[in-house]
Backbone bond lengths (Angstrom), bond angles and torsions (degrees), N, CA, C in turn:
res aa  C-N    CA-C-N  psi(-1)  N-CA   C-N-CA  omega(-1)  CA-C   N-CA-C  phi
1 X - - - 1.450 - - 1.532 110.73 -
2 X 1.505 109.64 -29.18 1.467 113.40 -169.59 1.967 103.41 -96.88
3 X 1.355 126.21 9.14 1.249 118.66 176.74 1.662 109.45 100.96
4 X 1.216 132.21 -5.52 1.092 147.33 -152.09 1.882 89.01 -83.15
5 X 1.169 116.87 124.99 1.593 143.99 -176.11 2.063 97.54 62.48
6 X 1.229 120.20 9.25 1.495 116.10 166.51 1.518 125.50 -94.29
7 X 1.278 96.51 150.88 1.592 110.48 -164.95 1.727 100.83 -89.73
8 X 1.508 98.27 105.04 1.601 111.98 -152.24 1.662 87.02 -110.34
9 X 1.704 111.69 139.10 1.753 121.32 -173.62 1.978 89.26 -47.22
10 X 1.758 104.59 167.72 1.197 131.87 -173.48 1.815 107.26 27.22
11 X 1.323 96.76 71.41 1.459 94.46 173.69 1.653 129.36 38.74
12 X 1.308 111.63 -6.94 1.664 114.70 178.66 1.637 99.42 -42.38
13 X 1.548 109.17 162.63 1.657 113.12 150.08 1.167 100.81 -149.66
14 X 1.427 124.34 169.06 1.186 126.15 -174.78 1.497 125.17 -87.92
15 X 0.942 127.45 138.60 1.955 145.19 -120.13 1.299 118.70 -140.51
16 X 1.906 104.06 11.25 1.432 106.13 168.94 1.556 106.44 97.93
17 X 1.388 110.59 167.03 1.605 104.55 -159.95 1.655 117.41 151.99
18 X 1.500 126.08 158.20 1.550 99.63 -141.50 1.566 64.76 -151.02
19 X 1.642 90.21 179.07 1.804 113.88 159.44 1.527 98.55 -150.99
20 X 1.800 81.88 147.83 1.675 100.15 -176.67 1.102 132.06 -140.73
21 X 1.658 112.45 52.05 1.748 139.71 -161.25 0.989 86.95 89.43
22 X 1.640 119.19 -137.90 1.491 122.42 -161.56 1.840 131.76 -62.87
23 X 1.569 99.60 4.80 1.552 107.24 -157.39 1.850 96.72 -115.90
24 X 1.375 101.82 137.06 1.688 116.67 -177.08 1.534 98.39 -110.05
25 X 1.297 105.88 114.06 1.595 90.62 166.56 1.544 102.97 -115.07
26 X 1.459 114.33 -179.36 1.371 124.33 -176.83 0.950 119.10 151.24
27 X 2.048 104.88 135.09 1.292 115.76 -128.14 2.008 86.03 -120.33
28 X 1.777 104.09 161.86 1.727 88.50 163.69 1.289 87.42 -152.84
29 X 1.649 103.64 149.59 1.574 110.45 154.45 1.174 122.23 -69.92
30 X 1.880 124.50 129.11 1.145 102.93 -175.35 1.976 77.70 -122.06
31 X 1.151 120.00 -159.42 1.663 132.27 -168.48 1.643 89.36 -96.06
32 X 1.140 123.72 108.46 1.472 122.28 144.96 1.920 87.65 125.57
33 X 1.150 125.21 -42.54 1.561 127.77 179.39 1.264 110.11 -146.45
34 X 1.360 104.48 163.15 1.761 120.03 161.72 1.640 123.18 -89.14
35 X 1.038 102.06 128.59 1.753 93.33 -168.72 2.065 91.04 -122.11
36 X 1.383 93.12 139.42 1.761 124.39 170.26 1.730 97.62 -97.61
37 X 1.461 86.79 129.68 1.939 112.62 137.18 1.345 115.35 -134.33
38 X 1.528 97.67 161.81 1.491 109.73 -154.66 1.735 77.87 -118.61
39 X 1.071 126.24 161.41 1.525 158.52 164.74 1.404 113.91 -117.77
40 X 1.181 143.07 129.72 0.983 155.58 167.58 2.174 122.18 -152.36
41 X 1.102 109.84 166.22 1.588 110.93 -177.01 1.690 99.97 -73.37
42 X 1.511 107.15 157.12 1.048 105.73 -162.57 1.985 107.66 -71.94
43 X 1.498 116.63 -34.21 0.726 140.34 -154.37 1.688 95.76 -65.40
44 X 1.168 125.35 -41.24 1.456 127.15 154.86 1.492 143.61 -95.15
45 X 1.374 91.42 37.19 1.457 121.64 -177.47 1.770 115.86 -67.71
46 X 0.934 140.71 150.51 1.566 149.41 -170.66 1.822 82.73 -114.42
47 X 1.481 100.58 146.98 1.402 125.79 170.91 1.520 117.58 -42.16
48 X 1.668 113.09 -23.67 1.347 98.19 -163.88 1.555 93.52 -109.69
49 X 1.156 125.32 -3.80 1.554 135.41 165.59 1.635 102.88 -25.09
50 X 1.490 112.73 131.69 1.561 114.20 163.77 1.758 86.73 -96.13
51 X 1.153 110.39 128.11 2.027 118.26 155.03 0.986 106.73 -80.79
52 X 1.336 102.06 163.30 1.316 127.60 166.53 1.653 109.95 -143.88
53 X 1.021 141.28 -155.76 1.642 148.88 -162.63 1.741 83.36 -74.65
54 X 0.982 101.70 -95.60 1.427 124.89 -173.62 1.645 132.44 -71.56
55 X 1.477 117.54 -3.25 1.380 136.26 -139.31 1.490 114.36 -168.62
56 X 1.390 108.87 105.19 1.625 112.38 166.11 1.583 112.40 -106.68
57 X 1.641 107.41 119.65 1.257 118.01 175.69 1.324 118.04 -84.78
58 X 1.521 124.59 141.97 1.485 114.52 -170.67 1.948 89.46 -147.53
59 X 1.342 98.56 142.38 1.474 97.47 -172.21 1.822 104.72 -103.29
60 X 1.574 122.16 123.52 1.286 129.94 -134.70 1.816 93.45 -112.66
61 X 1.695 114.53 -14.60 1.609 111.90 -166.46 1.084 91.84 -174.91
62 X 1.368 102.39 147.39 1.700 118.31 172.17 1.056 123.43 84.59
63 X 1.414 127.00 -164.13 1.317 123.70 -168.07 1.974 101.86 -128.52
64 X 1.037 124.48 90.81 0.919 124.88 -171.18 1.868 112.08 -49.73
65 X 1.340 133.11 129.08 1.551 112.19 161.03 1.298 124.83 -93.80
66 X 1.458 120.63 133.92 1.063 149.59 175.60 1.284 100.18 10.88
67 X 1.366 139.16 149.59 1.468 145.30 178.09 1.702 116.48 41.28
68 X 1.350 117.55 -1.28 1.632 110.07 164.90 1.338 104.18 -60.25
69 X 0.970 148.64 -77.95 1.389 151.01 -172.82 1.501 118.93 -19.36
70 X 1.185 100.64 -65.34 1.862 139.72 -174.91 2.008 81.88 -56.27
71 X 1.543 111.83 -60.99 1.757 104.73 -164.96 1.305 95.61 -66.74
72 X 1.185 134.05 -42.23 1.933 120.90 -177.34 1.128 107.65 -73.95
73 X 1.464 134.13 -12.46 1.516 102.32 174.39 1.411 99.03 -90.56
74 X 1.076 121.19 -36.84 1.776 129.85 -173.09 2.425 93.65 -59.63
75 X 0.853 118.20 -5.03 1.267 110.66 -177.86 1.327 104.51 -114.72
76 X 1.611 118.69 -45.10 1.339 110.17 165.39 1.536 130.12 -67.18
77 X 1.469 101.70 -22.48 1.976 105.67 161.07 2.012 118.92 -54.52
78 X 1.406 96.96 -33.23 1.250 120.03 -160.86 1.833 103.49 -60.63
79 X 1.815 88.34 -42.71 1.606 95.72 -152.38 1.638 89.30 -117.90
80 X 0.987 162.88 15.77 1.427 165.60 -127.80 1.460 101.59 -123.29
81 X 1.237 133.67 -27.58 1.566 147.89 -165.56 1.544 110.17 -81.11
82 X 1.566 94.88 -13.03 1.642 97.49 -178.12 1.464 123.52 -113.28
83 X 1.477 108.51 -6.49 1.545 142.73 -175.44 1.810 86.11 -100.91
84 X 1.979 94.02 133.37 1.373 106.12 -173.68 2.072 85.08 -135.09
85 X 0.884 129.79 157.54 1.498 160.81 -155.34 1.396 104.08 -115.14
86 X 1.350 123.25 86.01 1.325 113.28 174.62 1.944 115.13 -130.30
87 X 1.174 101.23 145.22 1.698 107.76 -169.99 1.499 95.69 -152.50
88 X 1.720 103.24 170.64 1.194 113.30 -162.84 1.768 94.47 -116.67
89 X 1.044 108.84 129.56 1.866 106.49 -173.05 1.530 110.04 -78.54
90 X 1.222 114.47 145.04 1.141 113.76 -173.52 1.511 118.77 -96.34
91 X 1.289 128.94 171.16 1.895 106.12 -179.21 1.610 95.33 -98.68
92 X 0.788 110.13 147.06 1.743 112.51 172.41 1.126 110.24 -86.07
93 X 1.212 127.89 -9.79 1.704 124.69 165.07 1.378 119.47 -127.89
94 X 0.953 117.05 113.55 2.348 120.04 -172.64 1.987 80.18 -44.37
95 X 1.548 83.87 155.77 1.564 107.02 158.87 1.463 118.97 -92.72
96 X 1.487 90.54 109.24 2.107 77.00 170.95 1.408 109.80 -42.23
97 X 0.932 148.24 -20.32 1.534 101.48 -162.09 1.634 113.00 -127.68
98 X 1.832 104.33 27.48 1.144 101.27 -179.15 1.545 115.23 -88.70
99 X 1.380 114.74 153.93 1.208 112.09 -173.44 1.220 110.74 99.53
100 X 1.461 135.36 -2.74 1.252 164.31 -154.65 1.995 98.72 -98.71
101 X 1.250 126.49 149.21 1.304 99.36 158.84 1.891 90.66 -135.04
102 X 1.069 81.60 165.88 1.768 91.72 -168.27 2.314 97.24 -95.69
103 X 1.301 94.28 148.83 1.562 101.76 164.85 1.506 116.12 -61.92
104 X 1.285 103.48 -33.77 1.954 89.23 -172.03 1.915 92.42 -133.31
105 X 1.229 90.80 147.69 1.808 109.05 -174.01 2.008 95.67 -62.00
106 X 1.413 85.84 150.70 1.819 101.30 -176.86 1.315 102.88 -58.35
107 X 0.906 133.08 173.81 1.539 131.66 160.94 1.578 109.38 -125.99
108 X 1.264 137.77 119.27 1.372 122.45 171.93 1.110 142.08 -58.12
């Protein structure tokens, strides 16, 4: 999805790259520098974000060349249908009484 063994505009290839809960990074060699995009949900996207279905790309370093951008979103449109969005919800209010331990064990 990220270009990894594809023949990406100005000779770039892709240069390694991680995830870290909600954040996609990923790196490419292009001729002269290395350029980063970040992946993230659209819903926390920055203005200059390109979207996609599921995925706003935002370019984080470097100098991107001409049509790299345009080929990762056109690759991440491609493959995006198989990538699902999953997180753990948080409570918006602590429970009093966690951290609490009870006198007699739960019973199921």
């Amino acid at each position: 999805m990220l270009g990894r063994g594809a023949m990406l505009p100005d000779d770039c290839r892709f240069n390694g790259g991680g995830a870290d809960g909600p954040l996609i990074q990923a790196k490419y060699a292009c001729p002269g520098a290395e350029v980063a995009f970040e992946l993230v949900h659209p819903s926390v996207a920055t203005d200059e974000a390109t979207e996609t279905e599921q995925f706003a790309l935002t370019l984080t370093s470097g100098n991107a060349p001409e049509g790299l951008a345009d080929a990762l979103t056109w690759l991440i449109r491609s493959k995006e249908s198989t990538f699902e969005w999953a997180w753990n919800a948080v409570d918006e209010e602590p429970d009093p009484d966690a951290g609490e331990l009870d006198d007699e064990p739960a019973i199921p």
